[in-house]
C-alpha positions in Angstrom: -1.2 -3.0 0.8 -1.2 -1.0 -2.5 -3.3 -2.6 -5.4 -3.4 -2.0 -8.9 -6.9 -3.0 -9.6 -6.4 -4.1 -13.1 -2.8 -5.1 -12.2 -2.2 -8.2 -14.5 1.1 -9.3 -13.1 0.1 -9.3 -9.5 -3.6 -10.5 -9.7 -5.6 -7.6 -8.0 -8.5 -10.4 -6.9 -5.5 -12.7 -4.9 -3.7 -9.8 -3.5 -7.0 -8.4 -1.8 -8.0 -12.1 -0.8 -4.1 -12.3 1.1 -5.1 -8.5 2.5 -8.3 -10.1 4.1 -6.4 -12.8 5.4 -3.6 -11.0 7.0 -3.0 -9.7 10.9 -3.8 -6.3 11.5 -2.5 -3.6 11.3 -3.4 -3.5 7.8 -4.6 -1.1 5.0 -5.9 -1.6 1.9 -4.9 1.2 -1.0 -6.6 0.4 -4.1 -4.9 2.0 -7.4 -7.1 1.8 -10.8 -3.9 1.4 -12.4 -1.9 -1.9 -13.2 1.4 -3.0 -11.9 3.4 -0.3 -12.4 1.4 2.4 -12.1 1.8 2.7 -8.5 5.4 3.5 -9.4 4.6 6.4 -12.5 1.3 7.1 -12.6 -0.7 6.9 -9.9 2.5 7.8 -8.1 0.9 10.9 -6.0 -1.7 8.5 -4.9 0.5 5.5 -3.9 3.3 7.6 -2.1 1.3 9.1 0.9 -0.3 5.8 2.2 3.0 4.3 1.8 5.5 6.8 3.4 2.8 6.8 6.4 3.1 3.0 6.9 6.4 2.8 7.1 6.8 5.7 9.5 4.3 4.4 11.7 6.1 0.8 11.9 9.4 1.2 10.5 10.8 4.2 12.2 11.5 4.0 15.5 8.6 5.4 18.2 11.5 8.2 19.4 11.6 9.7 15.3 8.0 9.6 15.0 6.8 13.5 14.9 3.1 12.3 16.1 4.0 11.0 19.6 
């Protein structure tokens, strides 16, 4: 999960109390941006935890460069 800590929109304290809550596997990003920033400026810092997640469950296990 990828949070804006001074995201307004998406309150950063509820989205890292549903984070604690969820089922593994999970991982927590935290952005010192707001909403949006994920998107523009904090970009380079978002896009890496991201793209890993969803290669490690979203492409299928025969893709996957690490096994």
């Amino acid at each position: 999960m990828i949070v804006g800590v001074e995201d307004h929109l998406a309150v950063a304290d509820l989205a890292i109390k549903a984070y604690e809550q969820a089922y593994e596997p999970k991982k927590l990003v935290l952005l010192p941006g707001g909403h949006f920033d994920a998107y523009v400026e904090e970009f380079d810092q978002a896009c890496e935890p991201a793209c890993e997640w969803f290669t490690a469950h979203l492409l299928p296990k025969n893709l996957r460069q690490s096994e």
